[in-house]
KEPA-464240 format. One record per residue (C-alpha): x, y, z. Coordinates in steps of 0.05 Angstrom, whole numbers, padded with zeros to 5 digits, always signed. Layout:
<pts>
XYZ
...
</pts>
This chain:
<pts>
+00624+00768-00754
+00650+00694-00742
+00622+00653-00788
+00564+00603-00772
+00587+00535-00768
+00542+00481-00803
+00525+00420-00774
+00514+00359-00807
+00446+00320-00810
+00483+00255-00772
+00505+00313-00720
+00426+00335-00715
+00403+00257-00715
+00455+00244-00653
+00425+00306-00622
+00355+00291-00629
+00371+00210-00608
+00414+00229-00538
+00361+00274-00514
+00301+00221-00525
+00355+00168-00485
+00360+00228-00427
+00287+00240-00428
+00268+00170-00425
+00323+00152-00371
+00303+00214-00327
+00225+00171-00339
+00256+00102-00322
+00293+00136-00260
+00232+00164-00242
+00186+00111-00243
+00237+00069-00212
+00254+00100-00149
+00201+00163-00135
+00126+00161-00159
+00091+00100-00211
+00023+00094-00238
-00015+00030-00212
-00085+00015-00236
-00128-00029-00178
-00149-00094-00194
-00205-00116-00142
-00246-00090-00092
-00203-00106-00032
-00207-00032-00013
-00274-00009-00026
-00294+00050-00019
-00225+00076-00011
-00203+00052-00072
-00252+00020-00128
-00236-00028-00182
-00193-00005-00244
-00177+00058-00221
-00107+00095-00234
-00067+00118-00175
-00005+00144-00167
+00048+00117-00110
+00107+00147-00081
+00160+00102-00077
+00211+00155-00047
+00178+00161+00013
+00203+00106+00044
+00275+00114+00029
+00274+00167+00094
+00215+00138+00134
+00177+00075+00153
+00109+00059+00135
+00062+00089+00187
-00005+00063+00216
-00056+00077+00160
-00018+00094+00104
-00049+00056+00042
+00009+00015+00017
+00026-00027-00050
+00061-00084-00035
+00090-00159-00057
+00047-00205-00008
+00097-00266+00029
+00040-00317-00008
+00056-00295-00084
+00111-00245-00097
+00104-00241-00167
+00038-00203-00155
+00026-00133-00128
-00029-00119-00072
-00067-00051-00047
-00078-00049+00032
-00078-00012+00099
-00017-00016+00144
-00055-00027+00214
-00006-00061+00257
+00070-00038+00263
+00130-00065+00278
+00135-00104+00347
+00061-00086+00349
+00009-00143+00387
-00055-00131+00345
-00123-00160+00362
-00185-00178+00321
-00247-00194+00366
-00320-00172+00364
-00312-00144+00292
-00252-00091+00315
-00186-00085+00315
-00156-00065+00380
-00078-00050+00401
-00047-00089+00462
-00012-00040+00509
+00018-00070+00562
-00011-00009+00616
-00062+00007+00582
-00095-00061+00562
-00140-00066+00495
-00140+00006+00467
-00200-00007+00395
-00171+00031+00333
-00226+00073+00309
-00228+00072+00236
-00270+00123+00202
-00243+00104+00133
-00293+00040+00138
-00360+00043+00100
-00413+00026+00140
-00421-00034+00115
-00350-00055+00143
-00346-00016+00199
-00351-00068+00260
-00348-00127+00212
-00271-00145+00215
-00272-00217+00221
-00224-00284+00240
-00205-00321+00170
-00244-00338+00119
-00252-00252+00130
-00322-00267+00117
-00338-00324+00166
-00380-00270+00213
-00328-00303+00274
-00325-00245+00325
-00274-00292+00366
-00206-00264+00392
-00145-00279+00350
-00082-00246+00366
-00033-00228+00315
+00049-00206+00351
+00081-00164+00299
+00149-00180+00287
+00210-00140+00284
+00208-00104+00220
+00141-00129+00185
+00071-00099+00186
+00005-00125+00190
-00034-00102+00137
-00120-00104+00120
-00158-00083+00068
-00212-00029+00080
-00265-00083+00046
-00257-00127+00113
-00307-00174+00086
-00271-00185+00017
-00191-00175+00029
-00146-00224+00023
-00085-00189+00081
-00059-00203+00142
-00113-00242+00163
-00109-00293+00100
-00039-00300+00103
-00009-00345+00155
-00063-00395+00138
-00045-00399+00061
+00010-00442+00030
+00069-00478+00080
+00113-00434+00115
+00073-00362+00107
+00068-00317+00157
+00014-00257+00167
+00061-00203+00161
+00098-00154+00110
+00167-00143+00120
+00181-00078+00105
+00221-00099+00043
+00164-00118+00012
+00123-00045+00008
+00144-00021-00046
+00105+00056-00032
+00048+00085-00014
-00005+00108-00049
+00000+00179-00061
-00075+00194-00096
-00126+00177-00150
-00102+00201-00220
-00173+00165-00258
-00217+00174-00264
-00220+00252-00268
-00277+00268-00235
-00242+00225-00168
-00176+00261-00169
-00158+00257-00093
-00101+00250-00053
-00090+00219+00011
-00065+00235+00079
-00043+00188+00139
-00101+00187+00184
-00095+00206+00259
-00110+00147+00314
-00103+00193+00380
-00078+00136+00404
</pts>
C-alpha cells in the first residue's frame, strides 16, 4: 500500500486560507453582479414596502432585459447619486406620461389618454397622485415626455415620495427621469421580517 503522504500544518493553513478567499470572492461576485440585501429607509412605498425592512434585489436581471412598467426598482436618483432610492417604474422609454385628476394616464397617439389602473395603491393613495410638492392636492395636468433610454419612476406612497415628480424641480440642471444606468435591480422580495417573506411579480396593465 503506497504510503500516506503527510502534509504540513503551513500546507493545512494555505488550504484552509484559499478556500475562505474563494468563498468570500464567490460572496463579493455575488452580491456584485446577481442578487444584494437592501434594508428600506422611508415610507416612500407604503404599503408595498414599509420602513426598515430587508429585501433582496436582483441585479442580474437587467443584464438581459430592461426595466418593465411596474417593476419595483432600486436606483441612484439624477438629484443625489451617492444615495440609493426604492420606487415604481411607471413610465418607459419614449413614453408621454400624464398626471391629472389624481391618475396617471399614458398618451397614445390613436388612442388618446389611456388611465393606468394601479391596484398596488392603498386606498388612501389610490386617486391621490398629485403635481409637485406630491402633496399639494393639485389635480392639474402636467405632462412628463420620457426620453430615450430613462424611466419615470413614483413611489406607491404618492402623497410622501420624493420620484419623478420631485425631480426636475430640485437642484440646477435635473431632470425627472432615470436613465437606465442608474437602476441598479429590482427588487426581488421581502427577506424581514419573517412573518412578511414575499416576493414580487411585474403587475399586468392590459394596456
Amino acid at each position: 500500500m503506497p504510503t500516506p503522504v503527510k502534509r504540513s500544518l503551513w500546507f493545512h493553513l494555505f488550504d484552509v486560507t484559499l478556500n475562505i478567499v474563494i468563498i468570500v470572492a464567490i460572496v463579493a461576485i455575488i452580491r456584485t453582479f446577481v442578487v444584494s440585501p437592501f434594508q428600506i429607509e422611508g415610507n416612500s412605498m407604503v404599503d408595498t414596502l414599509e420602513h426598515k425592512e430587508y429585501i433582496v434585489i436582483n441585479k442580474f436581471r437587467y443584464f438581459f432585459d430592461a426595466p418593465k412598467r411596474g417593476d419595483i426598482v432600486v436606483f441612484r436618483p439624477p438629484t443625489d447619486m451617492s444615495k440609493y432610492y426604492v420606487k415604481r417604474v411607471i413610465g418607459l422609454p419614449d413614453d408621454t406620461i400624464v398626471v391629472r385628476d389624481g391618475f396617471i394616464f399614458l398618451r397614445d397617439k390613436n388612442k388618446g389618454d389611456i388611465k393606468l389602473e394601479e391596484p398596488y395603491l392603498s386606498s388612501i393613495n389610490a386617486g391621490k397622485t398629485y403635481r409637485y410638492p406630491v402633496n399639494s392636492g393639485d389635480t392639474s395636468e402636467e405632462v412628463f415626455s420620457v426620453p430615450h433610454g430613462q424611466y419615470f419612476l413614483l413611489g406607491d406612497n404618492r402623497l410622501g415620495s420624493l420620484d419623478s415628480r420631485s425631480f426636475g424641480h430640485l437642484g440646477t440642471g435635473e431632470t425627472a427621469f432615470v436613465p437606465q444606468p442608474n437602476i441598479k435591480g429590482s427588487v426581488w422580495f421581502v427577506a424581514l421580517p419573517i412573518t412578511k417573506i414575499h416576493a414580487f411579480e411585474t403587475p399586468e396593465y392590459h394596456l
